[in-house]
C-alpha positions in Angstrom: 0.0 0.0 0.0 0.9 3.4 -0.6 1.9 5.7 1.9 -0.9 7.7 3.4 1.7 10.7 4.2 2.9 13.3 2.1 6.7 13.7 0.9 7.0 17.0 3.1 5.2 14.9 5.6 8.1 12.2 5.7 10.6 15.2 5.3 9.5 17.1 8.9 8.9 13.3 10.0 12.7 12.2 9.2 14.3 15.6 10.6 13.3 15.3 14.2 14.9 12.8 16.3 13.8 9.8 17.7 10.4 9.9 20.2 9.0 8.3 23.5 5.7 9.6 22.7 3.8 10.0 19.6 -0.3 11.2 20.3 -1.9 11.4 17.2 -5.3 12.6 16.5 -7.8 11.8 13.9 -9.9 14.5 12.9 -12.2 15.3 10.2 -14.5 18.9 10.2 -14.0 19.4 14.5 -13.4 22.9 14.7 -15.6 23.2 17.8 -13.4 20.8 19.6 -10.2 20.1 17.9 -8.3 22.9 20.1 -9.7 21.5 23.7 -8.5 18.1 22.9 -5.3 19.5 21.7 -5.0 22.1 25.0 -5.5 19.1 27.3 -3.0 16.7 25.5 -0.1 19.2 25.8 -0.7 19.4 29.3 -0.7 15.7 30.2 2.5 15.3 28.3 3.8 18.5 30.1 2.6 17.5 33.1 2.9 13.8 33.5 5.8 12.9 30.4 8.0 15.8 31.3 11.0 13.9 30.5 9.7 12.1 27.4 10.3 13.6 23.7 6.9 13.6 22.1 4.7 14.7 19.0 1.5 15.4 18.7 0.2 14.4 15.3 -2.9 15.8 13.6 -3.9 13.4 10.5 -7.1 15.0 9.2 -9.6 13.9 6.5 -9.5 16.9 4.4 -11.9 19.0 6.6 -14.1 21.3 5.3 -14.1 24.1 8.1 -11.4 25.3 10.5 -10.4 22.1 12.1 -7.3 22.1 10.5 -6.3 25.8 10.4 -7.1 25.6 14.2 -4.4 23.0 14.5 -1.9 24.9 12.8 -2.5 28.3 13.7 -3.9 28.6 17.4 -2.8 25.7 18.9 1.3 26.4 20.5 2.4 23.4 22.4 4.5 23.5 25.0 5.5 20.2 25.6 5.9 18.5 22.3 6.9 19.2 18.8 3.6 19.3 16.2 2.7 17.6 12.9 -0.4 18.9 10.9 -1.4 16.9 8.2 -4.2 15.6 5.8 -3.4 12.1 4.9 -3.6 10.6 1.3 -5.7 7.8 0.5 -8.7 7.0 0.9 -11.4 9.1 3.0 -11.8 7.3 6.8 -10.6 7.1 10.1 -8.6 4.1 9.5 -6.7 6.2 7.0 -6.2 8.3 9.5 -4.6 6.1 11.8 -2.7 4.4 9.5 -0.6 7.8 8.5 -0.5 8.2 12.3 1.2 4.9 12.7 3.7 5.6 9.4 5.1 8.6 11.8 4.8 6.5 14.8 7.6 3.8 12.8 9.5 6.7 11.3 9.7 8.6 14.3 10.6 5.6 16.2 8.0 6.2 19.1 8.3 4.0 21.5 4.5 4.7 22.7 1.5 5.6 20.3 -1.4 7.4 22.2 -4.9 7.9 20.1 -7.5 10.2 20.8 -10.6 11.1 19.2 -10.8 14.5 17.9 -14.6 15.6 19.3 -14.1 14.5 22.9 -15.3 16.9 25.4 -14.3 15.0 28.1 -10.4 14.2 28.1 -8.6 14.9 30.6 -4.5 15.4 31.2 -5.3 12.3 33.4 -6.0 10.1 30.7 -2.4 10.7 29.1 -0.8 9.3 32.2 -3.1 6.0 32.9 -3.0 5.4 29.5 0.7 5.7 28.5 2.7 5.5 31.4 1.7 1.5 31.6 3.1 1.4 27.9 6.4 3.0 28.5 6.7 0.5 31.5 6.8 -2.5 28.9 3.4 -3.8 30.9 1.3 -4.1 28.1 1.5 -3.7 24.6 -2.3 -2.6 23.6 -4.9 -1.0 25.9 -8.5 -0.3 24.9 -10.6 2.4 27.0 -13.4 1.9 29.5 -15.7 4.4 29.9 -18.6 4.9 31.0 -21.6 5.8 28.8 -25.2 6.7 28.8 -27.5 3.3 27.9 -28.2 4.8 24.6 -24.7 5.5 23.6 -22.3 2.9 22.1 -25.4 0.4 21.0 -22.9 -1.3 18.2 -20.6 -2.0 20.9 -23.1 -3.0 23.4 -25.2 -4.9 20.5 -21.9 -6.6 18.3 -18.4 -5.9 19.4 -18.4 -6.8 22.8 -20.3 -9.5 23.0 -18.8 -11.2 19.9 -14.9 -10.1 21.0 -16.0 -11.9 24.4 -17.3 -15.0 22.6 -15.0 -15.5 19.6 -11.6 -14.8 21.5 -12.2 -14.9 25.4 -11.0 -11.6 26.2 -13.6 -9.4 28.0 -12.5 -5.9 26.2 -15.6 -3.8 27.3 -15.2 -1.2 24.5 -13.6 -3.0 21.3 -14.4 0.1 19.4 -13.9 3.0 22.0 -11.4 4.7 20.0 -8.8 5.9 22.3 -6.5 3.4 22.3 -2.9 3.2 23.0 0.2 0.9 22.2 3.7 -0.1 22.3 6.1 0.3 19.2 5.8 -3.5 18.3 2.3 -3.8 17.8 2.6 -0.6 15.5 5.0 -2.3 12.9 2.4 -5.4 12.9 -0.3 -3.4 12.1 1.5 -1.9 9.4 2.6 -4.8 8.2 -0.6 -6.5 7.7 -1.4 -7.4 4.2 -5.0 -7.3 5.1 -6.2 -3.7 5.1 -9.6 -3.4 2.6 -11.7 -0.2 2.6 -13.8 -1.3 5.7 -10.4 -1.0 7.8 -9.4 2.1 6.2 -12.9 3.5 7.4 -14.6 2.6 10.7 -13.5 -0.9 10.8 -10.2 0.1 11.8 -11.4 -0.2 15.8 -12.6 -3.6 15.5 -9.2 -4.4 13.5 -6.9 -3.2 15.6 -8.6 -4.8 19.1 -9.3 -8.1 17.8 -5.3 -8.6 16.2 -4.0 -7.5 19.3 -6.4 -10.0 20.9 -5.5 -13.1 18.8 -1.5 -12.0 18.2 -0.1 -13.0 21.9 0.1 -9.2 22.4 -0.6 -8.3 26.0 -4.0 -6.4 26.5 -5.3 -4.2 29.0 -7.9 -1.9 29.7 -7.9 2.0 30.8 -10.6 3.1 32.8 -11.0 6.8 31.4 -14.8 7.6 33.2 -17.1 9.4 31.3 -17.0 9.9 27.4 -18.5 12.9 25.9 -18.5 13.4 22.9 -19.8 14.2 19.4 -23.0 11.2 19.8 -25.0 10.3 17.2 -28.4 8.4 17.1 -28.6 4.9 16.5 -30.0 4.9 13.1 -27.2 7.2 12.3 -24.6 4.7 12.2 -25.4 2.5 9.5 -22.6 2.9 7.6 -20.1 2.8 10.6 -22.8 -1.0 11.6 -21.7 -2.3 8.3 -18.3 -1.7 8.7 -17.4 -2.7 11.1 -19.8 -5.7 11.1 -17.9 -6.6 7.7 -14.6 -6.6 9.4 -15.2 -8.8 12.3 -16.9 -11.4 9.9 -14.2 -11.8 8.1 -11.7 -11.3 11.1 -13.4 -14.2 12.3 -12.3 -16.3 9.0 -9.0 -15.0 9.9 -8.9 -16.3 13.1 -11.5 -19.3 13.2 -9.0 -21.9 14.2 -8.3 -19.9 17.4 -11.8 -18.6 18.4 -13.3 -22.5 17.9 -11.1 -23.8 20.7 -11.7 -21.0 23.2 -14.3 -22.3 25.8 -15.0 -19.7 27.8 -13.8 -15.6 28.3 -11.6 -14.1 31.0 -11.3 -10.7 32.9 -8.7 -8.4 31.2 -6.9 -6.5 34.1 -6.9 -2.4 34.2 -3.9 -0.8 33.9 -6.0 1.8 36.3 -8.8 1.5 39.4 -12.3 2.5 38.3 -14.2 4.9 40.3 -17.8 5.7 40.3 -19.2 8.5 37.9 -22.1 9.6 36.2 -22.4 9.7 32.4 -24.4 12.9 31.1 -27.5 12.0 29.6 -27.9 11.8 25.4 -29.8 15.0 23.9 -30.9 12.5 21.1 -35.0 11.7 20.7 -36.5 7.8 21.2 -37.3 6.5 18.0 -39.8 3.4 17.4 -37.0 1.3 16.2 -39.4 -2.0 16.4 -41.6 -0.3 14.1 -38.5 0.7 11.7 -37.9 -2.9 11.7 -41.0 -4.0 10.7 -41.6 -1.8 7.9 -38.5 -3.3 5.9 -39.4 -6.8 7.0 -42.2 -6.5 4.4 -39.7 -7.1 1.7 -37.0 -8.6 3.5 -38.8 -11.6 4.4 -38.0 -14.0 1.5 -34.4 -13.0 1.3 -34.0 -13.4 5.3 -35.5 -17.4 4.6 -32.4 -18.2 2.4 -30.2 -17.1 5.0 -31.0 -17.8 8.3 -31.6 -21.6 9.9 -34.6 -22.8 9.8 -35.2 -22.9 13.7 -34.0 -19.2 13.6 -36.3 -17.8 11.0 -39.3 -19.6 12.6 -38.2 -17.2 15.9 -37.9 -14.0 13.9 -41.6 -14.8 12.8 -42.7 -15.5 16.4 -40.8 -12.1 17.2 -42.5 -10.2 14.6 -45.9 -10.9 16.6 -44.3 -10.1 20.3 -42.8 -7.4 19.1 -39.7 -8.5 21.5 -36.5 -9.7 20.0 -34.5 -11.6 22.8 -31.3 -11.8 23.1 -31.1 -15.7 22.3 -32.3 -14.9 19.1 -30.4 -11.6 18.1 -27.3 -14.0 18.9 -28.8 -16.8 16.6 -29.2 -13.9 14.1 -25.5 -12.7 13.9 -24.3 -16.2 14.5 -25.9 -17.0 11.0 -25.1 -14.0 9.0 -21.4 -14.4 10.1 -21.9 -18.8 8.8 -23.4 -17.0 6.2 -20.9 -14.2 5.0 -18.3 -17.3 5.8 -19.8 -19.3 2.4 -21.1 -16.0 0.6 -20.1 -15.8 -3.5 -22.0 -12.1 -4.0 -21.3 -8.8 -2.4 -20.7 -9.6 1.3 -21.2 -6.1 2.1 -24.8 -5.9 1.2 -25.3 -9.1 2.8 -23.7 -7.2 6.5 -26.3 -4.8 5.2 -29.3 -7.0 5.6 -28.8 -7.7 9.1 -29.5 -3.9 9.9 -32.9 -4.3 10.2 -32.7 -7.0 13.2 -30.3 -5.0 14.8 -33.1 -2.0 15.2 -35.1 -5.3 16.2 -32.7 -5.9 18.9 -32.2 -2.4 20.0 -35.3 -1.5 21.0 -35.8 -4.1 23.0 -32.2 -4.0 24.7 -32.8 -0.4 25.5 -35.8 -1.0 27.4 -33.9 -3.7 29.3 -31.6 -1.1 30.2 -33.7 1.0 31.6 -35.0 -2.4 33.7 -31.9 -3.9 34.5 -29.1 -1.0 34.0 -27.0 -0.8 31.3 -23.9 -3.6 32.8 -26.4 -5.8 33.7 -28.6 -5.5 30.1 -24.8 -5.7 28.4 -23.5 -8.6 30.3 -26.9 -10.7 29.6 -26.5 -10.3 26.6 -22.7 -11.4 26.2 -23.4 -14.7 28.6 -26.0 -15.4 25.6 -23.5 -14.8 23.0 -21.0 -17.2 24.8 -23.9 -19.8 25.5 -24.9 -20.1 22.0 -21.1 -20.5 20.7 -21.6 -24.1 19.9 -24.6 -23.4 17.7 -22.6 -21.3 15.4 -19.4 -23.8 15.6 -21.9 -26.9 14.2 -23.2 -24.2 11.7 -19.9 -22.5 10.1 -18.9 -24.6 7.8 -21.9 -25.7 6.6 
C-alpha cells in the first residue's frame, strides 16, 4: 500500500529525532473541539511525560471548516513538537490512523497514544493511565473503558463486545472506544498487515486493531478513562459505521476461526487503572420506534432473510414479529448465521452485512428498554453470557 503521508510529511517526520511519545489525533470537520483536545493533551504530556520527547500528530480527512487551520495556527504546544497533516488515500478514520502509525515507525515512538478528535471530556489524566503502563513495557495494547449513557455505544453494546468476548475470550468492554494506546511493536504489525480493505481504512479500523492484538499473543489491557462525551450520534445514524465494522469482524473471524473455535470460555482483562464511580451525562438525542423501523423493511426482506438464516431461527424471527420483542437468544442466533453465512457467501458480502441492519433496530429497541429495567452492565453482560452460551450453535453451523 501506498503511503498515506505526504513527501513533506516524511521530510518534517525524518528531521526530528527519535520519540518516546507520539499522540496522534484523527480528525475530520472538529473545529468546535479540535483545540480543547489539543490544550488538554499538551498538558498531560507537560505535566505527567515531562521527561519524554513527544509529537502530537494531527492526521485530518481533508476537513471542510477550520479544524485544520485551528491545528496549525492557534494551537502552540509546550511540551511537544507538532505535525499537521491531511493524509492521502482514501477518505476514513482508518486512513487516519494508518498515517498516524507511518510517523509512529519513522519517528521511532516507543508509545503511540490515540484520541478522538470531538471529545469533550479528556482529561490530562488520561495521558498518564494510559501511557505511562506502555512505557513501563506492561502491556503492549490498551483499549478504554468508559462509562456511557445506555443509549450511547449500542454497536458496541449490540456486536463488538459481545462477539470479541465470545470468539476470543477476552472481555475488552469497549472494542471500538477509539482511544487506544500501544507499544512500538504492535505498531510495525499493524502496518505490516497485508489485510487492510476499505472497511479497515474506514470505521472498521477499531474492530481491526482490538481483535489482532487479541489473537497475536500481544498483552492487552484496559484504561478506565470515566465518562466519554463526545460528538454522539443516534442509532440509526450509524449504519454505515454497523456495516463496517460488522464486515470486518466477519471476516476477522475467518482470519482467526482456528483460534476462536477452541476457546471455551472468556476471561477478565486486568486495568492498567482503578475504576471509580461516575455519572455519564444523559444523550440530547430523541426515542425512535425502532421496532416499528424494523418492521416496515421486513415486508420485503422476508424472503431474502428465509435463504439465510436456519430454519429454527427464521421460525423465531416470525414468532418475534408478533411479540414485538427480540430476545437476546435470538439476536445472537441472528449474527451467528449472517457471520456462517458471509463465511460461504459468492456475491457482495457487504450488502449481505447490510441486511442484518434491520434486526439490529429489532434488537435495539428491546435491549434499550432492558436497560432501563436492569441498568446498562447488567442489560450488556446478559446479553454477552448469551452470545458465549450459543457458541456451539454457530461452531456446528460455520462450515456448513
Amino acid at each position: 500500500m501506498k503511503s498515506s503521508l505526504g513527501s513533506n510529511i516524511h521530510q518534517q517526520l525524518h528531521s526530528m529525532k527519535h520519540v518516546d511519545v507520539l499522540v496522534g489525533i484523527p480528525s475530520f470537520n472538529n473545529e468546535k473541539t479540535i483545540l480543547g483536545v489539543l490544550k488538554t493533551v499538551d498538558r498531560g504530556l507537560s505535566e505527567y511525560f515531562p521527561k519524554s520527547k513527544s509529537v502530537i500528530m494531527v492526521s485530518d480527512g481533508n476537513s471542510t471548516d477550520s479544524t485544520l487551520d485551528i491545528a496549525f495556527d492557534k494551537f502552540k504546544s509546550v511540551s511537544s513538537e507538532k505535525v499537521c497533516t491531511t493524509y492521502r488515500g482514501m477518505a476514513g478514520k482508518g486512513m487516519a490512523l494508518r498515517a498516524i502509525m507511518e510517523a509512529a515507525r519513522i519517528l521511532k515512538a516507543k508509545v503511540l497514544m490515540l484520541f478522538d478528535a470531538d471529545l469533550k471530556s479528556i482529561t490530562p489524566e488520561w495521558l498518564r493511565d494510559l501511557g505511562q503502563p506502555l512505557l513501563d513495557g506492561k502491556f503492549d495494547f490498551i483499549t478504554p473503558y468508559y462509562v456511557r449513557d445506555y443509549r450511547d455505544g449500542t454497536i458496541t453494546n449490540l456486536i463488538t463486545y459481545p462477539l470479541t468476548r465470545a470468539l476470543y475470550g477476552q472481555r475488552l468492554r469497549q472494542p471500538i472506544g477509539g482511544d487506544f494506546g500501544m507499544r512500538a511493536p504492535l505498531v510495525r504489525y499493524f502496518l505490516d498487515w497485508a489485510y487492510w480493505d476499505n472497511n479497515v481504512s474506514r470505521f472498521g479500523i477499531d474492530i481491526w486493531m482490538t481483535t489482532i492484538a487479541a489473537n497475536e499473543s500481544f498483552r492487552t489491557g484496559q484504561c478506565f478513562l470515566g465518562v466519554k462525551d463526545h460528538d454522539s450520534r443516534r442509532p440509526d445514524q450509524l449504519g454505515p459505521m454497523f456495516r463496517q465494522v460488522l464486515s470486518t469482524s466477519f471476516r476477522l473471524m475467518e482470519r482467526y476461526c482456528h483460534k476462536w473455535e477452541m476457546v471455551k470460555e472468556s476471561r477478565d482483562i486486568p486495568f492498567v487503572n482503578a475504576p471509580y464511580d461516575v455519572t455519564p451525562p444523559k444523550l440530547t438525542i430523541g426515542k425512535d420506534d425502532y421496532f416499528a423501523r424494523y418492521m416496515e423493511s421486513s415486508v420485503n426482506l422476508m424472503k431474502i432473510w428465509k435463504d439465510i438464516l436456519r430454519a429454527g431461527t427464521f421460525t423465531q424471527v416470525k414468532k418475534a414479529n408478533v411479540s414485538g420483542m427480540f430476545s437476546a437468544d435470538i439476536w445472537t442466533r441472528i449474527v451467528y448465521d449472517f457471520a456462517s453465512a458471509y463465511h460461504s457467501w459468492k456475491k457482495d458480502r457487504f450488502k449481505l452485512v447490510g441486511l442484518i441492519t434491520p434486526f439490529y433496530y429489532a434488537r435495539l429497541d428491546a435491549f434499550l428498554k432492558e436497560c432501563e429495567q436492569l441498568g446498562t452492565e447488567e442489560a450488556v453482560k446478559r446479553q454477552a453470557e448469551v452470545f458465549e452460551e450459543n457458541k456451539n450453535y454457530l461452531i456446528e453451523h460455520w462450515e456448513n
